[in-house]
C-alpha positions in Angstrom: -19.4 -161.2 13.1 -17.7 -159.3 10.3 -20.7 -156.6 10.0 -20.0 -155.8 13.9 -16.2 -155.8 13.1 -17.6 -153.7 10.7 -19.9 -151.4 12.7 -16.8 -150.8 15.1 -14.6 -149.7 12.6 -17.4 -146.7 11.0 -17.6 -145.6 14.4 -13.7 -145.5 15.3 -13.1 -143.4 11.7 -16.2 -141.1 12.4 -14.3 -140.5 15.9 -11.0 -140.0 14.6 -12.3 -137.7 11.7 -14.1 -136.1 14.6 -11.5 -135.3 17.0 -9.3 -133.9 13.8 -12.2 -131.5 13.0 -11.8 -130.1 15.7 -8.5 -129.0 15.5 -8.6 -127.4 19.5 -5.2 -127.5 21.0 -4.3 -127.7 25.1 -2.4 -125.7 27.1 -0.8 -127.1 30.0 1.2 -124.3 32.7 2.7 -125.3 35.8 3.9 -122.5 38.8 6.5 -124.9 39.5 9.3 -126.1 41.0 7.9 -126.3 44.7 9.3 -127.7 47.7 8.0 -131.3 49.0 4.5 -130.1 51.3 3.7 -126.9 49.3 1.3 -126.9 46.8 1.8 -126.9 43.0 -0.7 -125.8 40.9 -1.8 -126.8 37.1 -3.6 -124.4 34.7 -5.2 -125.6 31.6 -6.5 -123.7 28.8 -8.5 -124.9 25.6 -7.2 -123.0 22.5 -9.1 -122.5 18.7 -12.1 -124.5 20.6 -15.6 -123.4 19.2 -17.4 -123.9 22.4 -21.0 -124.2 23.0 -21.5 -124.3 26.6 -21.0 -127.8 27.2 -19.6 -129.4 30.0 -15.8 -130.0 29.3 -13.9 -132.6 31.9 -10.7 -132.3 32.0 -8.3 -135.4 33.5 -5.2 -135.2 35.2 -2.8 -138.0 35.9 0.8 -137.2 37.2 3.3 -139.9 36.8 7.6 -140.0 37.2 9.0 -140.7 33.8 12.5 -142.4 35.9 10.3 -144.5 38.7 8.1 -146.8 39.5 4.9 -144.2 40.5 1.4 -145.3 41.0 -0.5 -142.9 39.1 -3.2 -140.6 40.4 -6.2 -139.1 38.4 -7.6 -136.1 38.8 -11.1 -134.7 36.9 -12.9 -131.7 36.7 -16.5 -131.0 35.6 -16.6 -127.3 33.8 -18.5 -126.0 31.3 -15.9 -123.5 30.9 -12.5 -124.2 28.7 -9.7 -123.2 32.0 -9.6 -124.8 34.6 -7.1 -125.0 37.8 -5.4 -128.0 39.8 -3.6 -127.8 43.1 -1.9 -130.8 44.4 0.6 -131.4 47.5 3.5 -134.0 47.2 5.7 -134.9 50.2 8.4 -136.6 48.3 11.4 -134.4 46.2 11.5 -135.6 42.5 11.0 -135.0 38.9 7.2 -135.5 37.9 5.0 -134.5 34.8 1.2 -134.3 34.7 -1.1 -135.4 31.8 -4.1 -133.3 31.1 -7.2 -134.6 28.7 -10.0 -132.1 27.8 -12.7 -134.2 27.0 -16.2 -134.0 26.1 -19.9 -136.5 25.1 -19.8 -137.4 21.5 -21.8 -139.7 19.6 -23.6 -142.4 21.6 -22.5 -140.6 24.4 -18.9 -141.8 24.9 -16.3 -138.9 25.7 -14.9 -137.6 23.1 -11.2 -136.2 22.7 -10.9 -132.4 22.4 -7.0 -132.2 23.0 -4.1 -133.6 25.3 -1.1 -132.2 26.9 1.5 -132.3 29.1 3.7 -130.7 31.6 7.3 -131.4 33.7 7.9 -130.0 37.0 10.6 -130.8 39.8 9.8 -130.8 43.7 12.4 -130.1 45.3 13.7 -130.9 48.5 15.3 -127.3 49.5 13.6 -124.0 49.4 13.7 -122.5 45.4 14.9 -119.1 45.2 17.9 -116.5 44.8 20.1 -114.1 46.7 19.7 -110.7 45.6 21.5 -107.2 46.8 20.3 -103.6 47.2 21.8 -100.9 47.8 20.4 -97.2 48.6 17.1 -99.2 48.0 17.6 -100.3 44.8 17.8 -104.2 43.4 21.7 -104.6 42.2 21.4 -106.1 38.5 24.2 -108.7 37.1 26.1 -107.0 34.6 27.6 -110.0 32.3 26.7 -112.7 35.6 28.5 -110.9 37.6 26.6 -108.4 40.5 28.8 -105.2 41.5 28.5 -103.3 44.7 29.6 -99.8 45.8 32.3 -99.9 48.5 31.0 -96.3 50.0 27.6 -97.7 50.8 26.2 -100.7 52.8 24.7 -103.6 51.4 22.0 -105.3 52.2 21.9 -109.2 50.9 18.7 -111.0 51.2 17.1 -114.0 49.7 13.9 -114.1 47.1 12.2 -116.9 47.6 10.0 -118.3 44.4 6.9 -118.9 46.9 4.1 -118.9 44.5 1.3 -120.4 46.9 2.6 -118.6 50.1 3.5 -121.7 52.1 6.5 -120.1 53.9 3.6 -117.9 55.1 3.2 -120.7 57.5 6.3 -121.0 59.0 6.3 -119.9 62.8 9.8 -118.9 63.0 13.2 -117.8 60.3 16.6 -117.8 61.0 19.5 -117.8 58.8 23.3 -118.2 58.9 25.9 -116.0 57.0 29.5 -116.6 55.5 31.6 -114.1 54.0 34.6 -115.4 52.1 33.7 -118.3 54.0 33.8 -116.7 57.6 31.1 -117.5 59.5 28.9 -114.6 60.6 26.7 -116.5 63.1 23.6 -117.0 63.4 20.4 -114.1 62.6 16.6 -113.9 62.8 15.0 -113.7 58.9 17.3 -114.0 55.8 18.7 -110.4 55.7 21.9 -109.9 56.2 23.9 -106.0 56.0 27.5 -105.6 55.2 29.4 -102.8 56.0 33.1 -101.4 55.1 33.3 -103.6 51.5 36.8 -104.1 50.9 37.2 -104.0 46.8 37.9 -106.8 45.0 35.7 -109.9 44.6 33.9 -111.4 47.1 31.5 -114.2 48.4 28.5 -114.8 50.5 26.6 -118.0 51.6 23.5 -118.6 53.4 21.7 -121.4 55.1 18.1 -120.3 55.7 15.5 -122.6 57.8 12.4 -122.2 58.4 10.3 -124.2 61.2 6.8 -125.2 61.3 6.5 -126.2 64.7 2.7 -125.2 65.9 3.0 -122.9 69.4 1.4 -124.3 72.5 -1.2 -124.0 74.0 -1.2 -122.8 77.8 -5.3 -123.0 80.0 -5.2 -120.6 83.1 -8.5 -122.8 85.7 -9.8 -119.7 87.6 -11.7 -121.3 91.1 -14.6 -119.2 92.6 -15.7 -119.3 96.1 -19.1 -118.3 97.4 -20.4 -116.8 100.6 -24.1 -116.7 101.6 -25.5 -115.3 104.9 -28.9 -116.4 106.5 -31.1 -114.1 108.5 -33.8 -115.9 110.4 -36.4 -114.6 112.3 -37.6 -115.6 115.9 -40.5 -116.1 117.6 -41.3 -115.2 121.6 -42.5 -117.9 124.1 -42.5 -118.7 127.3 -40.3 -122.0 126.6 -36.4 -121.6 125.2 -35.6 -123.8 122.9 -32.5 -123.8 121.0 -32.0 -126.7 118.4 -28.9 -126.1 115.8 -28.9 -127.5 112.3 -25.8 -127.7 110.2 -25.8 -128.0 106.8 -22.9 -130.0 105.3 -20.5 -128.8 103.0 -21.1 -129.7 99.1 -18.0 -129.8 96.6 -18.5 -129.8 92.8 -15.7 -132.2 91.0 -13.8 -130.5 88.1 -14.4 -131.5 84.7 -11.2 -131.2 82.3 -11.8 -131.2 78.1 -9.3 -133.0 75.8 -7.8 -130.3 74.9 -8.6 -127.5 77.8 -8.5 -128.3 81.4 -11.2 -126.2 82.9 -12.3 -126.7 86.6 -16.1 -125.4 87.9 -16.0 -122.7 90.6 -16.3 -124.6 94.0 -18.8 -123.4 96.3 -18.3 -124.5 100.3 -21.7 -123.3 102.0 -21.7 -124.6 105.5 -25.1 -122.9 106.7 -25.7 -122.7 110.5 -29.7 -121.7 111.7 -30.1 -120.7 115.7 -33.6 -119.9 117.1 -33.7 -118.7 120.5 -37.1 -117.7 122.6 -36.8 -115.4 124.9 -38.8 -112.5 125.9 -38.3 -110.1 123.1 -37.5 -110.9 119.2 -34.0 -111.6 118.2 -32.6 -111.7 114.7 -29.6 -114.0 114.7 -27.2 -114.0 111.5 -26.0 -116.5 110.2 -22.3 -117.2 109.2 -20.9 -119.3 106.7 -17.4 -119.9 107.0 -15.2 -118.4 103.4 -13.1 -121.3 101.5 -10.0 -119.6 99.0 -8.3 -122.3 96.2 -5.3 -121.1 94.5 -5.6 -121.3 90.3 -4.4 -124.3 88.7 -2.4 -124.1 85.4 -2.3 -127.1 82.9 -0.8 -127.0 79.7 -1.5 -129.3 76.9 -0.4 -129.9 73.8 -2.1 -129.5 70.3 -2.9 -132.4 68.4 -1.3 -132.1 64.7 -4.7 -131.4 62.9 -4.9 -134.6 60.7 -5.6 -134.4 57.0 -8.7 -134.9 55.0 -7.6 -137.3 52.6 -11.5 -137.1 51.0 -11.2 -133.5 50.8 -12.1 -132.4 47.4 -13.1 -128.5 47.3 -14.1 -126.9 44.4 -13.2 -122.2 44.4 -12.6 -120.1 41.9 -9.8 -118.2 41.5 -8.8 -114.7 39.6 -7.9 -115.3 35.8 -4.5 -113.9 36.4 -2.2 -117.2 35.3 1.6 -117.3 34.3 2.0 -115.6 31.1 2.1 -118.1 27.5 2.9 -117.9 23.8 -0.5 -119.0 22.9 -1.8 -116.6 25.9 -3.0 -113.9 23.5 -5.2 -116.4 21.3 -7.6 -117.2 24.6 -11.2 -115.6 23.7 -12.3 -112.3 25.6 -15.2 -114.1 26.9 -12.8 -116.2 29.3 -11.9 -113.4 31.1 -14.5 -115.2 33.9 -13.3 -117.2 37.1 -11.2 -120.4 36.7 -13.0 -123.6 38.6 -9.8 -124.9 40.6 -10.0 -128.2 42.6 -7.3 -128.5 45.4 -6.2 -132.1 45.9 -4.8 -133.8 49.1 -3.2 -136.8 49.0 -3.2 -139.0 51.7 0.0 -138.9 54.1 0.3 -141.9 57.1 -1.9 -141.4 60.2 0.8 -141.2 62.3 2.1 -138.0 60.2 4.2 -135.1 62.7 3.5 -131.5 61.5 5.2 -130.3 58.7 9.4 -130.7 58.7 11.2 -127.2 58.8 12.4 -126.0 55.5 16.2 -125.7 54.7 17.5 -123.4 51.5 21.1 -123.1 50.8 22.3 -119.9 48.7 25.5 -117.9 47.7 26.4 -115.8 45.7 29.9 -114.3 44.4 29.7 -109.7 43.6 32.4 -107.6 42.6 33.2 -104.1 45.1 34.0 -101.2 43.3 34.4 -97.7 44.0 31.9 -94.7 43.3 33.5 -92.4 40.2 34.1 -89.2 42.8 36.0 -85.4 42.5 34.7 -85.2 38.4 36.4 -82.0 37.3 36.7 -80.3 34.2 39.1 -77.7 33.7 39.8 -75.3 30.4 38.4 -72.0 28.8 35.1 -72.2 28.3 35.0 -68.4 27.0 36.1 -68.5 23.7 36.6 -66.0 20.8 35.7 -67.2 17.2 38.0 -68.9 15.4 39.6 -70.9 18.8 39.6 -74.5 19.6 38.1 -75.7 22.9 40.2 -77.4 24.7 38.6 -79.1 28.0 40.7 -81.6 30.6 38.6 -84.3 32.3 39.6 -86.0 35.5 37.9 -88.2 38.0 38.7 -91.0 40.5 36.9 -94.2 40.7 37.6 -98.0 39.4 38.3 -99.0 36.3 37.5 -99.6 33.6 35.7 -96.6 32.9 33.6 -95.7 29.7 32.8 -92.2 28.7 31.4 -90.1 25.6 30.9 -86.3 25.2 28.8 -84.5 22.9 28.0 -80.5 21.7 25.0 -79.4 21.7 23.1 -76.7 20.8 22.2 -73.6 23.7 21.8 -74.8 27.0 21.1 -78.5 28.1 19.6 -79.5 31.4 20.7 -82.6 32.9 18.3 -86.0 33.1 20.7 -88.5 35.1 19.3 -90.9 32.1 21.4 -90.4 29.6 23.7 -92.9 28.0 26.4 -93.8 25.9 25.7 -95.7 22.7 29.3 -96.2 21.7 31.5 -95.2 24.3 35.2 -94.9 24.5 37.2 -96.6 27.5 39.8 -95.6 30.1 42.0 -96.9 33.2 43.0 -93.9 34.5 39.5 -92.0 34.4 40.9 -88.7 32.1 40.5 -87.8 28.9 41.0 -84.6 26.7 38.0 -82.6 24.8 38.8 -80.9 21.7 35.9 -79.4 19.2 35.6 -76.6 17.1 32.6 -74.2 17.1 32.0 -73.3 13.5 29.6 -70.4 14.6 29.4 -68.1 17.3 26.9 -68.9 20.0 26.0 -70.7 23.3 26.9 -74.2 23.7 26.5 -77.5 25.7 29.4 -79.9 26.4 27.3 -83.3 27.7 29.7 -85.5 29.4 28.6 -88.9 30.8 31.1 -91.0 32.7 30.6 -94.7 34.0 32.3 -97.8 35.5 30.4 -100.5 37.1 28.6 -99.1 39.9 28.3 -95.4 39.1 26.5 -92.9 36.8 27.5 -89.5 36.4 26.3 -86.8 33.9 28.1 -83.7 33.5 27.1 -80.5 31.3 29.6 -77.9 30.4 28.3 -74.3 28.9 30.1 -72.9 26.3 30.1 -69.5 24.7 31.9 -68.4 21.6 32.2 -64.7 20.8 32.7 -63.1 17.5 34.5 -59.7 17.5 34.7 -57.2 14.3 38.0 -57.3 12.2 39.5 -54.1 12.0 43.4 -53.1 10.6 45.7 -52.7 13.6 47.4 -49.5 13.9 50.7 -51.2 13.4 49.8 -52.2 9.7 49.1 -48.6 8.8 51.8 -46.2 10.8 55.0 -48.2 10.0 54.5 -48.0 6.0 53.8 -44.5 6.1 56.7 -43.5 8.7 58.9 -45.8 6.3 58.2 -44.5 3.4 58.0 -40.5 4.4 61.7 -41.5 6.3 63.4 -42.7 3.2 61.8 -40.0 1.1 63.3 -37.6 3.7 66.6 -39.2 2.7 66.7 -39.0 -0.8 65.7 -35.5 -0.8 68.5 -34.4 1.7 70.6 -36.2 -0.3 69.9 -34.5 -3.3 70.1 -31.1 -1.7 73.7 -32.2 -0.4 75.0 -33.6 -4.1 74.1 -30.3 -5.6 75.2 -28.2 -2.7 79.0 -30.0 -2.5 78.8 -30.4 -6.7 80.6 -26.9 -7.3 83.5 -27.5 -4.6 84.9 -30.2 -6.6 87.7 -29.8 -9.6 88.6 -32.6 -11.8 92.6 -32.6 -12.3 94.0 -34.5 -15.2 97.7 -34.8 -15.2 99.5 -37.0 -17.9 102.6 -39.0 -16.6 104.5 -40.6 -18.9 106.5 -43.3 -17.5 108.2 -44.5 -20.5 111.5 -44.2 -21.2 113.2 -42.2 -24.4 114.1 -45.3 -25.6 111.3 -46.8 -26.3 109.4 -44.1 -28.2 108.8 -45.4 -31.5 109.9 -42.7 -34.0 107.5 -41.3 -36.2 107.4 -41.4 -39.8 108.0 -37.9 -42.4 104.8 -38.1 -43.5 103.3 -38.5 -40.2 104.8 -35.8 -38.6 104.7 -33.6 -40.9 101.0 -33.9 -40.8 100.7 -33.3 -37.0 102.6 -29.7 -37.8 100.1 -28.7 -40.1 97.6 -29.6 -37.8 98.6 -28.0 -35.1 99.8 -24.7 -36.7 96.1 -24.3 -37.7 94.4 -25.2 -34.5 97.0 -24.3 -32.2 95.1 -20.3 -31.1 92.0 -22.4 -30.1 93.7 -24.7 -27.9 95.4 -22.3 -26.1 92.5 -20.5 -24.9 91.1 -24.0 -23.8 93.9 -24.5 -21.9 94.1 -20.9 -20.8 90.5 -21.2 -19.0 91.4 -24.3 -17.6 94.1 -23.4 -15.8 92.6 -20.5 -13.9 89.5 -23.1 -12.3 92.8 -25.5 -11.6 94.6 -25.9 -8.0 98.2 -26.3 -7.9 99.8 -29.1 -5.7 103.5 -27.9 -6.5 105.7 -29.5 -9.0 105.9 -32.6 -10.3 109.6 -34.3 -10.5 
């Protein structure tokens, strides 16, 4: 007993140290979330897996981590590492599938490779989103929030996530619309067009159904009547004997299938023989009477076609899966077909076809106006030295972001430029001021934006350069100043000298004192002065002899 305890116990740790060599890892994908009676489909891939052409089997078993589920298994015979499952369920829940890639170890029991597991949800209304376009092009939320153009229509219809094509099925669509939560009525598909967008922010809703109901099917019975004629000869004798046969009518019964009600063509062939001897040959025709039935028109329902619960078909399918992490690390030699098994579970005898679908969706979007009448006004023409100055306007809703930019020569417009910092405005204008440090041709690029518009604008510029030369002002008005006042201080020179001769310089000596108050002079003092005087009185008098004859006389002092 303890040696097989034993034995058991080598074997588990070889299996264990097996299944870490290996060191393989599972990937488990799911197409999910699908509505209750499409299809779902698991991919599985083996990842870092040395593989040598064995077979590989790979078990599912789906469960529902919240219920009570009876689990169902799944396995698939490969010798390839992918593989594909496609199962149906008919009730709305949150499930999760368990994949095990398995393969023969030693003493031929199977062997652990890797495990894995996926969630998915089926869902009990159709899985999708409203979307808009305008002027054919898909309307992208800008911070969750979708704007539309009030000068265009929109057109507001519904993506459905449809991976395996079961609304493909459906035999008819229609749809019902609210706007702000008016009712729109009633419309076939799930497109709807607005028109005449007021701005502000607004609301749709939609209730989309789809219906499965199979069309009938309707057997025209077409009945075909028959007429033969008999020609019989006769014979001539001396005895006349007529005998008449009739033939009695024969009617075919109509047959009806299950599911077609056909009727045989009837064919009423009442054929009447006369022989008559006489003296010469007689051919007598024969007549058979002509019998019309009008068409008969049954319709029958088609039986539901009923499931085949033992179904188990094994296709292969293209490679092209949903897109991984661990994608990239699949070998290049598995770009082969993936062996797929589709699965039916079993659904009550009794089943009706499949129940229409309903999806409910809504969406809120913001209407805002186009940026329209972009001007820019200003001198464009400019001499070196000057500052441009350009005025922007434009209409549209705000806010709105803009950015300019000079550029060299001329630029030619993309429609894809942007703004990597831009500046932002209410009122949609703003000034432009730059100065051109050479002369030259020049770009202005202006690109303007709000919400639901674009525009790009380029501006040419030129700057001139024009040669410095004195102005005639700087040069005439020095020289006329200067030859003016040299004009005046020679004419006043002339003048002074000319005028210099005609002037006399009279010196008269008025003594205003009194007697009284001249201070007598001393002996000594006067006698001085007389001796003086007698010496130098001859020249004195000649001085004042000469002086007298230049002098004019104004009469006599008193």
């Amino acid at each position: 007993m303890p040696m097989f305890v034993t034995g058991i116990g080598v074997v588990g740790l070889l299996t264990v140290w097996v299944n870490f060599g290996l060191g393989a890892r599972l990937m488990v994908t799911n197409n999910g979330p699908a509505v209750f009676d499409a299809p779902i489909q698991f991919t599985v891939w083996l990842v870092d897996y040395n593989h040598k052409d064995e077979e590989i089997l790979f078990k599912f078993e789906d469960g529902r981590p919240e219920y009570s589920y009876k689990h169902r298994t799944w396995e698939i015979h490969t010798n390839k590492t992918n593989a594909s499952l496609e199962v149906t369920y008919f009730i709305e829940g949150k499930y999760y599938m368990k994949v095990e890639a398995m393969k023969k170890g030693i003493l031929g029991w199977m062997q652990t490779i890797a495990s894995n597991r996926t969630d998915f949800e089926i869902t009990s209304y159709l899985n999708g989103k409203m979307i808009i376009y305008q002027n054919g092009t898909l309307l992208q939320p800008k911070n969750n929030m979708v704007y539309v153009a009030s000068q265009y229509p929109a057109n507001i219809t519904v993506d459905f996530y449809d991976p395996s094509h079961f609304l493909d099925k459906a035999t008819e669509v229609e749809s019902q619309w609210f706007i702000d939560g008016s009712g729109m009525g009633y419309h076939p598909g799930f497109n709807y067009t607005m028109f005449n967008l007021t701005l502000g922010m607004h609301s749709v809703t939609s209730a989309v159904i789809f219906s499965f109901t199979p069309p009938t099917t309707t057997t025209t019975t077409t009945t075909t009547t028959t007429t033969t004629t008999t020609t019989t000869p006769t014979t001539t004798t001396p005895t006349t004997t007529t005998p008449t046969t009739t033939t009695p009518t024969t009617t075919t019964p109509t047959t009806t299938t299950p599911t077609t009600t056909t009727t045989t063509p009837t064919t009423t062939t009442p054929t009447t023989t006369t022989s008559t001897t006489t003296t010469s040959t007689t051919t007598t025709p024969t007549t058979t009477p002509t019998t019309t039935t009008k068409p008969t028109t049954t319709t029958t329902p088609t039986k539901p076609p009923e499931l085949n619960v033992t179904d188990v078909s094994v296709r292969s399918i293209p490679t092209s899966v949903p897109s991984i992490k661990l994608l990239s690390e699949i070998k290049s030699k598995q770009k082969d077909h993936i062996p797929m098994v589709r699965a039916l579970p079993k659904k009550p005898k009794d089943s009706f076809p499949i129940a229409p679908k309903i999806g409910l969706f809504s969406l809120s979007f913001m209407v805002a106006s186009l940026i329209t009448e972009l001007t820019v006004t200003g001198n464009n023409w400019l001499q070196h030295g000057d500052l441009l100055e350009l005025q922007v306007h434009c209409s549209g809703s705000g806010p709105v972001f803009y950015c300019w930019q000079a550029l060299n020569g001329t630029y030619n417009v993309t429609g894809k430029e942007t703004c990597g910092n831009p500046s932002v405005t209410t009122d949609c204008q703003f000034p432009i001021l730059h100065y051109f440090r050479y002369p030259g041709s020049y770009s202005i690029l202006i690109i303007i934006s709000n919400d639901v518009d674009h525009q790009t604008r380029s501006i040419a510029v030129h700057v001139f350069d024009v040669d410095k030369k004195p102005q005639l002002s700087t040069v005439v008005i020095p020289i006329v100043c200067s030859t003016i006042a040299l004009a005046i201080i020679v004419f006043g020179l002339g003048f002074y000298f000319q005028h210099r001769s005609q002037y006399a310089v009279e010196v008269a000596d008025f003594d205003f004192q009194t007697e009284d108050e001249i201070e007598p002079k001393a002996f000594c003092l006067r006698l001085k002065e007389e001796i003086w005087y007698s010496f130098h009185r001859n020249t004195e008098d000649d001085y004042l002899t000469s002086v007298s004859s230049h002098r004019q006389s104004y009469g006599a002092v008193s």
